[in-house]
KEPAZA-200555 format. One record per residue (C-alpha): residue in one letter; residue number from 1; x, y, z. Coordinates in Angstrom, 1 decimal. Each point is the difference from the previous one (the first is absolute). Example, Ala and Ser with C-alpha at 12.3 -4.5 7.8 and 13.67 -1.06 7.14 Angstrom:
   residu   num       px       py       pz
        A     1     12.3     -4.5      7.8
        S     2      1.4      3.4     -0.7
***
This chain:
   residu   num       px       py       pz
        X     1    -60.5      9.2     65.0
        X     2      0.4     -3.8     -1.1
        X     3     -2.5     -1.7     -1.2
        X     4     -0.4     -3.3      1.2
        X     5     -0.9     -3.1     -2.5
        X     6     -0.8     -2.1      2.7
        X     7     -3.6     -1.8     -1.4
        X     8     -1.8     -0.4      3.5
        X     9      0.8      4.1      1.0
        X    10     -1.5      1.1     -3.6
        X    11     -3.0     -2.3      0.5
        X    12     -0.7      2.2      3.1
        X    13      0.8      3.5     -1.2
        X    14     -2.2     -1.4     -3.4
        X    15     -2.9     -1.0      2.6
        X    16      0.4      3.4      2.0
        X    17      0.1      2.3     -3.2
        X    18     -3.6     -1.7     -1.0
        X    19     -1.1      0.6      3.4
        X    20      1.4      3.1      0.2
        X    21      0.2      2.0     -3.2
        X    22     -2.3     -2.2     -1.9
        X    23     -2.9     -0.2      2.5
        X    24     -0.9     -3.2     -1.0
        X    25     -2.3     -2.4      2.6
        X    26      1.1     -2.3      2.9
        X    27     -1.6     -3.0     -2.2
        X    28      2.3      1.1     -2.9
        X    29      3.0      0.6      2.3
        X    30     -0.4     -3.4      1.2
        X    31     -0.7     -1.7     -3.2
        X    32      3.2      1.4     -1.5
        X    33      2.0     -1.0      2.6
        X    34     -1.2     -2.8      0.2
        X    35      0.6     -0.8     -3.5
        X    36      3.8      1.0      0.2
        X    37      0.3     -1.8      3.4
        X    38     -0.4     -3.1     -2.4
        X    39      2.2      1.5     -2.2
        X    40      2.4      0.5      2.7
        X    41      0.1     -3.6      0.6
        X    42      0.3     -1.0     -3.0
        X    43      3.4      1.9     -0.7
        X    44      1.4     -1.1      3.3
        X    45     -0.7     -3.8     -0.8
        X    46      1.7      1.0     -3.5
        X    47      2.8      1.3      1.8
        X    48      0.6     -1.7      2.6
        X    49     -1.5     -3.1     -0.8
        X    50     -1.4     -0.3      3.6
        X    51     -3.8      0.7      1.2
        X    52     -0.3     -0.5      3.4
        X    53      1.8      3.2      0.9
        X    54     -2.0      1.6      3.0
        X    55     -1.8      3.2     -0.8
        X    56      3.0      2.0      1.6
        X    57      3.0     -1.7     -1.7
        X    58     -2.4      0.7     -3.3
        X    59      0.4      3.8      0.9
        X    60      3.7     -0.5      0.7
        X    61      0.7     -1.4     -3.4
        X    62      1.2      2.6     -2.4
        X    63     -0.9     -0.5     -3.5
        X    64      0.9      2.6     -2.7
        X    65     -2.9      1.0     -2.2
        X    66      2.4      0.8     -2.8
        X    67      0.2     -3.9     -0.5
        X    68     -3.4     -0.8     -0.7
        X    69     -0.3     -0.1     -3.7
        X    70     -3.1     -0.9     -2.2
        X    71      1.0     -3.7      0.6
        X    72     -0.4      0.0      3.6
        X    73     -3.8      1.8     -0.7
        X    74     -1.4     -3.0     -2.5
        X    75      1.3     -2.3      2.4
        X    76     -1.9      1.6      2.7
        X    77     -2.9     -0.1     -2.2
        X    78      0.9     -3.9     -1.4
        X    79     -0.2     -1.2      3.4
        X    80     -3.8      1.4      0.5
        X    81     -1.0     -1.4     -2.5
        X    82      1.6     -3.2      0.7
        X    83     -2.0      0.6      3.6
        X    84     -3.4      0.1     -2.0
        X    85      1.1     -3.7     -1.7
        X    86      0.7     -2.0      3.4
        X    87     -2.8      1.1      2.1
        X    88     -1.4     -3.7      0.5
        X    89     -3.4      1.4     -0.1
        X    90     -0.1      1.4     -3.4
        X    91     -0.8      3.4      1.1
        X    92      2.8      2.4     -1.0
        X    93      1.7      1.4      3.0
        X    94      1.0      3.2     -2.0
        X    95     -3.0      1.3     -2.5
        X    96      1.6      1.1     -3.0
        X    97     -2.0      3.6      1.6
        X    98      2.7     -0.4      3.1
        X    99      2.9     -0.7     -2.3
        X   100     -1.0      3.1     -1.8
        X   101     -0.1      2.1      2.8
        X   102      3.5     -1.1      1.6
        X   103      1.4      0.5     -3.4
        X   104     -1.5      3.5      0.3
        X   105      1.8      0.3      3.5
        X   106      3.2     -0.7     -1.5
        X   107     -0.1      2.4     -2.8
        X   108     -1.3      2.8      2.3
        X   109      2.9     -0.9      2.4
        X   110      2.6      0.1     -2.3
        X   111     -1.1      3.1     -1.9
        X   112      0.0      1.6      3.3
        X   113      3.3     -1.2      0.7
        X   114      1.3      1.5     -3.6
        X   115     -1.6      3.2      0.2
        X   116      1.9      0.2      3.3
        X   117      3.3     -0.9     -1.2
        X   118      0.4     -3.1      1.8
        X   119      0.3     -2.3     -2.7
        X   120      1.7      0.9     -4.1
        X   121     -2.5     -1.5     -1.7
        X   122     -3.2     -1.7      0.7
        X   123     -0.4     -3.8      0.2
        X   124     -3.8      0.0      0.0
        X   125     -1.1      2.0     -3.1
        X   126      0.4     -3.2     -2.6
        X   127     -2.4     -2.1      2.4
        X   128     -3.4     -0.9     -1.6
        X   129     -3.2     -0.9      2.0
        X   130     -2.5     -2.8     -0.8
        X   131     -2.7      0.0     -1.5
        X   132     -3.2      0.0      2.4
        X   133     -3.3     -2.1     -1.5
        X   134     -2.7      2.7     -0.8
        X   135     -3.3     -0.9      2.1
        X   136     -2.9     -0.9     -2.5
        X   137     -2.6      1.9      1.2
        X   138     -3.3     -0.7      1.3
        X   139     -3.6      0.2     -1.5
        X   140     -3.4     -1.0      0.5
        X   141     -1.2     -3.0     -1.3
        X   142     -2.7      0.3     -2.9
        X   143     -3.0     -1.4      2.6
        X   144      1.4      2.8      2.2
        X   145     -0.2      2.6     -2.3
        X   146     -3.7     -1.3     -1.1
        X   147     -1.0      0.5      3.7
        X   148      1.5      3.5      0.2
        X   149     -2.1      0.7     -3.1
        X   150     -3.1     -1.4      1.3
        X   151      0.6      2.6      3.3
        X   152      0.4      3.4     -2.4
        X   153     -3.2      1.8      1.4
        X   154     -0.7     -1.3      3.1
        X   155      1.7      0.7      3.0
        X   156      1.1     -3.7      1.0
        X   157      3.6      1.4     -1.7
        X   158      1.8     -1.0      4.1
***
């Protein structure tokens, strides 16, 4: 049997074998995908230097997965973050959480697509994620903490 290296036919059998074999959730299924729909795009703007393709000349578009290479991944992940910089309203379009998690996505995908034989070597194992801020947690004031300590006793603790 041939295997085919066409990127938008692996995306699916990818997506069905975490449905499938992996179990995973309808929300996960459709985060995934939605992640490497945008990947998707991506590579065919690369390409084909065109981005108004309909959805079904996007699907008749063959793309070889054996030419992405670790290039093509940073510059996937170059242009989020260069999404977070333009938003006009200083509010980052991609968290550095989201970038994380496509980057995540990617690796998974392609490790699949290794494992599988589809690909000689995988693209995606030298990508790095970002560092996420650590949340300072929260604490009670020291007036709050003298009112709880007034309250030890009595039952006014609600």
């Amino acid at each position: 049997m041939q295997k085919s290296n066409n990127l938008v036919l692996l995306i699916r059998e990818y997506l069905d074998y975490l449905y499938i074999a992996r179990n995973y959730s309808q929300n996960t299924i459709i985060s995934y995908q939605t992640d490497l729909k945008q990947f998707y795009d991506f590579i065919i703007l690369s390409y084909h230097n065109k981005a108004d393709y309909s959805e079904t000349e996007k699907l008749k578009l063959f793309i070889d997965v054996n030419s992405i290479d670790i290039l093509i991944l940073k510059s996937f992940i170059t242009e989020l973050f260069e999404k977070q910089k333009l938003n006009i309203k200083k509010v980052p379009k991609y968290s550095n959480r989201s970038i994380t998690r496509k980057i995540s996505v990617l690796k998974s995908f392609f490790k699949y697509l290794y494992k599988k034989g589809f690909i000689k070597n995988n693209p995606a194992s030298g990508l790095g994620f970002p560092k996420i801020a650590k949340k300072l947690p929260s604490f009670l004031s020291q007036n709050e903490i003298s009112k709880l300590l007034d309250k030890i006793g009595s039952n006014e603790l609600s």
